[in-house]
SETORRO-322799 format. One record per atom (N, C-alpha, C, O): residue in one letter; x, y, z. Coordinates in steps of 0.1 Angstrom, whole numbers, padded with zeros to 4 digits, always signed. Layout:
aXYZ/...
//
This chain:
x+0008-0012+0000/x+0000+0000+0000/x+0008+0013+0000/x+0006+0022-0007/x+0020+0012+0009/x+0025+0022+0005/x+0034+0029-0003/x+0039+0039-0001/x+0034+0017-0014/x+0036+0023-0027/x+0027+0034-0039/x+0031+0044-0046/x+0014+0027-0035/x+0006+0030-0038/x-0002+0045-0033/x-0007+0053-0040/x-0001+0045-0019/x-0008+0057-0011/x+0002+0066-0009/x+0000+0078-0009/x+0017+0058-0006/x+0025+0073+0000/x+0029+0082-0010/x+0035+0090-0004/x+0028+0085-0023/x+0028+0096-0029/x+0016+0108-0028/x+0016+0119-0035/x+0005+0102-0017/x-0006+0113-0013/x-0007+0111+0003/x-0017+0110+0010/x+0006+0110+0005/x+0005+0112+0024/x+0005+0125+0026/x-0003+0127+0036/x+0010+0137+0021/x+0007+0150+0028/x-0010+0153+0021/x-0016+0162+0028/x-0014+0149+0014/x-0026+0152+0012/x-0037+0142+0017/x-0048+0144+0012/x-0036+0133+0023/x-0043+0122+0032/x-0042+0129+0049/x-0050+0130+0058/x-0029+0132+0047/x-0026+0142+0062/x-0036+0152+0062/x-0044+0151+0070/x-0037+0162+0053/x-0045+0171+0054/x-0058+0169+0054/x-0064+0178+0061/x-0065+0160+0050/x-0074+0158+0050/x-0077+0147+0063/x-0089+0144+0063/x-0072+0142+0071/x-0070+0137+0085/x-0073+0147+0092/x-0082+0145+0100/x-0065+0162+0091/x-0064+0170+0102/x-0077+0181+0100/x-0081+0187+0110/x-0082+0184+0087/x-0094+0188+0088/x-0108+0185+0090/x-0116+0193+0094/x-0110+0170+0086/x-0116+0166+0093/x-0117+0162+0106/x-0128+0162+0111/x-0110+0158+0113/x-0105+0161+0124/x-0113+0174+0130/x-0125+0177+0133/x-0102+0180+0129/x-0113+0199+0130/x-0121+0202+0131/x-0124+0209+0140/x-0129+0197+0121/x-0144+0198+0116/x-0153+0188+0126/x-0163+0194+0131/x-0152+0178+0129/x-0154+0171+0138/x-0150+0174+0151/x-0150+0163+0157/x-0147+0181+0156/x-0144+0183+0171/x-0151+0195+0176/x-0156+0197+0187/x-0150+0207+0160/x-0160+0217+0161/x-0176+0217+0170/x-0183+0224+0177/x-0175+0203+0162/x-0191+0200+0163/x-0196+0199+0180/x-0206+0204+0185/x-0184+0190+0187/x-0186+0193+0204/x-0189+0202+0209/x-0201+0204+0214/x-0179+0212+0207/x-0178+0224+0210/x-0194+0233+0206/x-0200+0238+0216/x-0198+0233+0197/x-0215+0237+0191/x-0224+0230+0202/x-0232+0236+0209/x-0222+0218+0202/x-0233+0210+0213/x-0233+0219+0229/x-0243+0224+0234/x-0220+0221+0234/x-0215+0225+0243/x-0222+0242+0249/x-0230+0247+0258/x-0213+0249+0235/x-0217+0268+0233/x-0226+0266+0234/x-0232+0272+0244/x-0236+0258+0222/x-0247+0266+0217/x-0263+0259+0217/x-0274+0263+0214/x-0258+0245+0225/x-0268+0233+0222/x-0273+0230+0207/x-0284+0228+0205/x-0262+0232+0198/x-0266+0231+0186/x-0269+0213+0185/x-0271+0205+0194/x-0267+0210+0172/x-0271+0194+0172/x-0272+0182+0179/x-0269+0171+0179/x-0278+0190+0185/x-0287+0177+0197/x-0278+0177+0208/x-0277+0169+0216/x-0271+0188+0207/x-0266+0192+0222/x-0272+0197+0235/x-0284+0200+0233/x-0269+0200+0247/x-0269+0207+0254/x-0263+0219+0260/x-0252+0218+0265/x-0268+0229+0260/x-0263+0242+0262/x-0253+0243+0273/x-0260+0237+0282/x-0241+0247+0278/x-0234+0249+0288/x-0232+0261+0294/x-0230+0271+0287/x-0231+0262+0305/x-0225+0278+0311/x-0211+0278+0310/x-0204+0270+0314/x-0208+0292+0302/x-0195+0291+0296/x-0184+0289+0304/x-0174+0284+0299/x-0186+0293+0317/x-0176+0293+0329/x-0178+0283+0334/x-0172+0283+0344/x-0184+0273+0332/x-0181+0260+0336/x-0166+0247+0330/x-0159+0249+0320/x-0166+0239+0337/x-0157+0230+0326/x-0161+0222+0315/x-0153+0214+0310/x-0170+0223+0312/x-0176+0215+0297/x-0180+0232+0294/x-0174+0236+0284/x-0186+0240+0298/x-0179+0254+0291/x-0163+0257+0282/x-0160+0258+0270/x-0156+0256+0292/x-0144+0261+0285/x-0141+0249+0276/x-0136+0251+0265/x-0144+0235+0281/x-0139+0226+0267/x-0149+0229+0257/x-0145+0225+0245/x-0161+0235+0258/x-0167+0238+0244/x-0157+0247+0237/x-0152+0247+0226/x-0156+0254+0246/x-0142+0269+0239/x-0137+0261+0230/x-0138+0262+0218/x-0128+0249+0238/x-0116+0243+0237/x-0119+0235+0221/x-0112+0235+0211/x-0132+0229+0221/x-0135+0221+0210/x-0137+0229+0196/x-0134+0227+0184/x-0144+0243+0203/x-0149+0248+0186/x-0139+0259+0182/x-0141+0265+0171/x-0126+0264+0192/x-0119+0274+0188/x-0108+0266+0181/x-0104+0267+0170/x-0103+0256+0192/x-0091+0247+0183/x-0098+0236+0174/x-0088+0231+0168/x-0109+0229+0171/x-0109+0224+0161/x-0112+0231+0146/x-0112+0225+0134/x-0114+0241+0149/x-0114+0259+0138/x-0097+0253+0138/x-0092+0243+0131/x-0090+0261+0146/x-0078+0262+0141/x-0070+0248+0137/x-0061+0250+0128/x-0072+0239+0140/x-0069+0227+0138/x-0074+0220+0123/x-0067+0211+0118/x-0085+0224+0118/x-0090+0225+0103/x-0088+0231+0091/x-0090+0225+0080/x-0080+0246+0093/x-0078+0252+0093/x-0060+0255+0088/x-0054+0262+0080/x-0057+0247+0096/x-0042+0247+0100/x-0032+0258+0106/x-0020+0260+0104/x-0041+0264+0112/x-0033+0275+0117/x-0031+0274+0137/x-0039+0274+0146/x-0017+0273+0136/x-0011+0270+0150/x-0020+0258+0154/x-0027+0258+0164/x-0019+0250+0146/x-0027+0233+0146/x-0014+0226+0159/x-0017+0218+0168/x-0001+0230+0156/x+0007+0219+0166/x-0002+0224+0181/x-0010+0217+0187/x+0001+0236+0184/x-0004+0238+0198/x-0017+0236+0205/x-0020+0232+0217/x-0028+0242+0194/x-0038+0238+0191/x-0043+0223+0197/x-0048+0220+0208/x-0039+0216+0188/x-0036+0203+0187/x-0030+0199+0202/x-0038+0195+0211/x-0024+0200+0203/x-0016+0196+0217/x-0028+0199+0231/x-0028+0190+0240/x-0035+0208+0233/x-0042+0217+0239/x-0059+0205+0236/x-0067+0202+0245/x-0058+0204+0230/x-0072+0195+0222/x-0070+0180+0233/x-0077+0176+0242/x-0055+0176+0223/x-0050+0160+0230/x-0049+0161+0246/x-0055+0152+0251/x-0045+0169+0254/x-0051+0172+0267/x-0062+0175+0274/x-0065+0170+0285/x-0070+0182+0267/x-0082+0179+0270/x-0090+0170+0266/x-0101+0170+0271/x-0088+0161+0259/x-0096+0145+0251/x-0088+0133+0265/x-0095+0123+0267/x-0074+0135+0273/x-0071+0129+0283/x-0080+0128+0293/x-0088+0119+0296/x-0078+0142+0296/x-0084+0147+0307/x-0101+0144+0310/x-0107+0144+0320/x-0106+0141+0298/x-0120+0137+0296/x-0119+0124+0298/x-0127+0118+0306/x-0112+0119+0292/x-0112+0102+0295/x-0109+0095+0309/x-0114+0085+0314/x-0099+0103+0313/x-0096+0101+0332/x-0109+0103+0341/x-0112+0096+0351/x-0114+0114+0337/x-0125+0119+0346/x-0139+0117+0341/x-0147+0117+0350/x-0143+0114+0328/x-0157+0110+0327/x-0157+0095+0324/x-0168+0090+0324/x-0146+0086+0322/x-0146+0075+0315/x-0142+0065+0318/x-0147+0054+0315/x-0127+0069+0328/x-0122+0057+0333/x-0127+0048+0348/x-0127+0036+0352/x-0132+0061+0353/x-0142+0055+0369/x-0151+0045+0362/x-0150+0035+0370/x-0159+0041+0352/x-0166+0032+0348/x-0159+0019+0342/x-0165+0010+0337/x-0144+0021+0344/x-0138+0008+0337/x-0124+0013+0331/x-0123+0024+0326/x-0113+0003+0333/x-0103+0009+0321/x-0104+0011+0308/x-0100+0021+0303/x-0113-0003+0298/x-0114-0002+0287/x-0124+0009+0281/x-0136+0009+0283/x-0115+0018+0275/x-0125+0025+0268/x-0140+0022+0259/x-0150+0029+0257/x-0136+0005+0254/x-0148-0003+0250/x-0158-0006+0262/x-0169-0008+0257/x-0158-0007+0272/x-0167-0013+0281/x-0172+0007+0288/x-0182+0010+0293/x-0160+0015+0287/x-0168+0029+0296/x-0170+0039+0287/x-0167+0050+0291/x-0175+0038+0274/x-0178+0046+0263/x-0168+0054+0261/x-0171+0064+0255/x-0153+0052+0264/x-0142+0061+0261/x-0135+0063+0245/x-0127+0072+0240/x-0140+0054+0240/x-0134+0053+0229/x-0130+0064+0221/x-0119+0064+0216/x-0141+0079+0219/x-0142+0090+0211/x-0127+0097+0216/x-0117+0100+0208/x-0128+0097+0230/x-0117+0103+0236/x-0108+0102+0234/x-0100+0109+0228/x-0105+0087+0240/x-0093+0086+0235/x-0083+0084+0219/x-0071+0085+0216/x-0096+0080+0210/x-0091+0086+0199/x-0087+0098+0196/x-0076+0100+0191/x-0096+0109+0199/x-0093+0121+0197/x-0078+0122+0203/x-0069+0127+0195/x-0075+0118+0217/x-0062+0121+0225/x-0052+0115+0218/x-0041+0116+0224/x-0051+0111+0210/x-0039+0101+0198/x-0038+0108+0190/x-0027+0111+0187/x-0050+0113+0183/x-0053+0119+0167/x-0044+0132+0171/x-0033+0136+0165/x-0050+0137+0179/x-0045+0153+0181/x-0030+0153+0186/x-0024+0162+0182/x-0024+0144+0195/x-0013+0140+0200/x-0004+0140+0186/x+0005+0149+0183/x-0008+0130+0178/x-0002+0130+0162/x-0001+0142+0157/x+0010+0147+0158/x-0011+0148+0152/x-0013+0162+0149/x-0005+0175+0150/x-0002+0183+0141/x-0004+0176+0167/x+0010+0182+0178/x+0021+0182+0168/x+0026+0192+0163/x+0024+0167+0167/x+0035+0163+0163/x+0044+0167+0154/x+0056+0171+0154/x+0028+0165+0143/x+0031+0168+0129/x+0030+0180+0118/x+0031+0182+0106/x+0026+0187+0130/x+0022+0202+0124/x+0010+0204+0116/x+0001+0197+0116/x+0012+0218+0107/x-0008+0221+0102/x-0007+0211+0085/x-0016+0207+0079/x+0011+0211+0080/x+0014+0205+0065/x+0006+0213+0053/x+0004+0225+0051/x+0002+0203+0046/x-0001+0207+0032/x-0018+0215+0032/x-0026+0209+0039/x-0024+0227+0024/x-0037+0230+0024/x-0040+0240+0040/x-0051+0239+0046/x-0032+0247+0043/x-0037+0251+0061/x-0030+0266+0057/x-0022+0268+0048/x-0034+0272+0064/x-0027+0291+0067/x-0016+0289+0070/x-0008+0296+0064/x-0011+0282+0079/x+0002+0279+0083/x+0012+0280+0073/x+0021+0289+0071/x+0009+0269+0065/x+0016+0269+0050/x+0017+0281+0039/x+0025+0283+0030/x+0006+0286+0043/x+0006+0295+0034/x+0013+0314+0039/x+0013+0324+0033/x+0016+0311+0049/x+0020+0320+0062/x+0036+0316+0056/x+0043+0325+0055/x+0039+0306+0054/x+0052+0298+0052/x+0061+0297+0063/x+0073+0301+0064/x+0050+0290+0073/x+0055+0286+0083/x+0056+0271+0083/x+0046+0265+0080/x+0070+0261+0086/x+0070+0249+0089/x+0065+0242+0100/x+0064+0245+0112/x+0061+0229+0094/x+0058+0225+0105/x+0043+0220+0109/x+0040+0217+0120/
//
């Protein structure tokens, strides 16, 4: 396969990291705004500020602009959700509904990593990374 795919790894990247983005936005909306079948939060709460957290950095994370820190900031908060809403019910995230989390906490961890890459403001800023 990766003969075949890795001449569209930076453009499989990009398209990982904006959807990505785009998907995490959507928390964040549930959270702010009770948009799609969310519930509304007080902003000064802690599912407040991770709404912040979800719809400002998965903007920027979509986006690609300051996606490493972004990103990094994201993957801590997708931990920190899994320790405190997920793991008291069990380690496996299959048996305590953790799974979203902790994906997100890998995805974004990667992301950190690997910067905003190909298709993001970053790049176009011509900044590396």
């Amino acid at each position: 396969m990766q003969a075949v795919l890795g001449p569209f790894k930076p453009y499989l990247y990009a398209a990982l990291r904006i959807v990505a983005g785009l998907l995490f936005m959507q928390h964040g909306a549930q959270k702010l705004f009770g948009a799609l079948g969310g519930r509304q939060q007080e902003l000064f709460s802690q599912l407040g500020l991770a709404g912040v957290v979800e719809l400002v950095g998965g903007a920027l994370i979509a986006i690609g602009l300051f996606a490493s820190p972004a990103a990094f900031l994201a993957s801590g908060q997708m931990a920190v959700a899994y320790f405190q809403a997920h793991a008291p019910r069990g380690w496996f995230p299959i048996q305590n509904g953790g799974e979203e989390s902790a994906l997100y906490c890998f995805l974004f961890l990667f992301i950190a990593a690997s910067g905003s890459g190909k298709f993001s403001v970053d790049a176009a800023r011509g900044v590396r990374g």
